[in-house]
Steps between C-alpha positions, in 0.01 A plus 500: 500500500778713538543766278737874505224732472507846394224734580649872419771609249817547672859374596618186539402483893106512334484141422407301765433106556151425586262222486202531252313297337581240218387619183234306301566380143223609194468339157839442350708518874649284713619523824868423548680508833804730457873408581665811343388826373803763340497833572457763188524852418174540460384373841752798632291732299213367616591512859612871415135595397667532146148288369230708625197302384653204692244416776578464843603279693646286238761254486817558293686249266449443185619148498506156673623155454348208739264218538178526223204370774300275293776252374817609703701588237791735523416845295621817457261782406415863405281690721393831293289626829749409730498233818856376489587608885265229618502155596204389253453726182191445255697498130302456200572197287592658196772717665656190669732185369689215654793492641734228322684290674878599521379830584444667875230730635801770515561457163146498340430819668806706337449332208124524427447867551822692462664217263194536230571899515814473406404242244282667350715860490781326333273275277149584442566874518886541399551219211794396647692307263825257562836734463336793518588720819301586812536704818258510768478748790427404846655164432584388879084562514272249518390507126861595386730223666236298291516695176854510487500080587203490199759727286815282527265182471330624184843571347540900533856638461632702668247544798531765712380566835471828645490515892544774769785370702838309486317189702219488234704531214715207630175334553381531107840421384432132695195516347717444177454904357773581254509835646358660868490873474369810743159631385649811679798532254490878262602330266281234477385486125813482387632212726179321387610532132860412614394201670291394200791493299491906395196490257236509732278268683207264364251480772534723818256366793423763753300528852639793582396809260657814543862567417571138469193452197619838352896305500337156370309709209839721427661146477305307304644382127242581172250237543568510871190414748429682829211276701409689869349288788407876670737689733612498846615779696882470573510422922218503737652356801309566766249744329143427516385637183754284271617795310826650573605867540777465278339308241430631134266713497375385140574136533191377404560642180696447183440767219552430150413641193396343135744615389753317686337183478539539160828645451643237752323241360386368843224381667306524878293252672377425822412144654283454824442175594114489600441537078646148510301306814188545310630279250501201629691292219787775537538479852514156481748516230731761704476282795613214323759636323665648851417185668729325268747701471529518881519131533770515234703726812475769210288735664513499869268740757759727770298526823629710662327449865220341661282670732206391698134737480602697787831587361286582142551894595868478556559339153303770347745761636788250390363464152456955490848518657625328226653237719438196355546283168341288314131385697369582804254192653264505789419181656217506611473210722801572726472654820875563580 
């Protein structure tokens, strides 16, 4: 099969299309031949050498929607050792679900993965109630064009979407956002509050860490919920190592005392999705739930391009650049 390959930690010009052989399903896998694999954040890191007990040469992708072998049914699945850039991926059972009918391979794939993260920030870790408001940072991302669709669907008000340029801001007001601001802005705690009507806001989802998690915290109303999904460095482009020279230099960390969390009245949490896809009755409750409301037109996945395996290392350098919105897909079985 074909497969992008990568053998050493390195830039995007490291992965490289080769043909290996199919993998072999244990106890509780099947073998599903792959249509479309996204591109993540963490296969960047990966590729960077940012995972050094990953063992080489491994195949990226952490997801993959396509045909399930032994009855031919369309699936969608979560890959926690990777195998996604491939043409046939070995996915266990209890990580994978059907794809309903109303419902493409494009979509499953945003949806599954990056959709149940920003379910479960905004639900299962932030309590998000009807009325109450939200903002969400990286929202032309691929998890936060979904949480901010999830937001307005689950009855927030106001949302707010904070995004790095005019274009994306524009692109999260389509999105239906009450409010697009810059992440960049000095003032950025206070517009939050502003924008949540001048109290403060109710649930403040962040990606980004740094100044921006320091603003969400500063902004937050008593009773106010800050969930992180990690941090990301502010612009790679083309740089190898995913970490850029003007990026915080504490990002990956938000201080705060008891103190505060008492004074304030307000509460931290943090949501990562694989504490979810070994539960097999709430994955396949998530899934549901975003199937549904996609087929409603309620929730709907950006992509933002389609590449084919050789073109895997240019979309990496897209996605650190910056450059895109929404999801990123490989397929897998295109040549050109």
């Amino acid at each position: 099969m074909r497969a992008a390959v990568l053998r050493r930690p390195g830039g995007p010009e490291v992965l490289r299309v080769e043909r290996i052989p199919e993998p072999l399903s244990g106890p509780g896998e099947s073998l599903i031949d792959v249509t479309l694999t996204g591109v993540n954040f963490d296969d960047l890191e990966q590729r960077a050498g940012a995972h050094p007990h990953l063992r080489l040469p491994a195949v990226l992708g952490v997801e993959a929607a396509g045909h399930r072998r032994t009855d031919g049914r369309r699936v969608v699945a979560l890959l926690r050792q990777g195998g996604g850039y491939a043409e046939v991926v070995a996915a266990r059972d209890a990580y994978t679900v059907e794809i309903p009918a109303g419902i493409d391979d494009a979509q499953a794939v945003g949806l599954f993965e990056q959709g149940g993260t920003a379910y479960g920030a905004l639900l299962l870790a932030g309590r998000l109630r009807a009325g109450e408001s939200v903002a969400v940072s990286a929202a032309a991302g691929g998890v936060g064009h979904l949480a901010v669709q999830l937001a307005v669907a689950l009855g927030a008000s106001p949302v707010i979407g904070l995004a790095s340029t005019a274009a994306k801001r524009q692109f999260v007001k389509r999105l239906g956002a009450d409010v697009a601001l810059d992440p960049a802005d000095p003032e950025l705690a206070g517009r939050l509050r502003e924008a949540a009507g001048g109290a403060g806001l109710d649930l403040f989802v962040d990606s980004v860490g740094g100044t921006v998690a320091r603003a969400g915290l500063a902004g937050l109303v008593p009773f106010g919920r800050l969930v992180c999904l990690g941090w990301r460095p502010g612009s790679a482009a083309a740089d190898t190592s995913v970490v850029a020279s003007g990026a915080d230099a504490d990002a990956g960390v938000v201080a705060l005392t008891t103190a505060q969390l008492a004074q304030d009245s307000i509460g931290c949490a943090g949501f990562w999705m694989r504490h979810v896809i070994d539960h097999r009755e709430l994955l396949c409750g998530i899934a549901d739930r975003l199937f549904d409301l996609a087929v409603q037109g309620r929730l709907a996945v950006h992509v933002d391009r389609t590449v084919t395996l050789p073109e895997a290392g240019a979309a990496h350098a897209a996605v650190a650049a910056r450059a895109t919105t929404g999801k990123v897909l490989i397929d897998v079985r295109r040549e050109v």
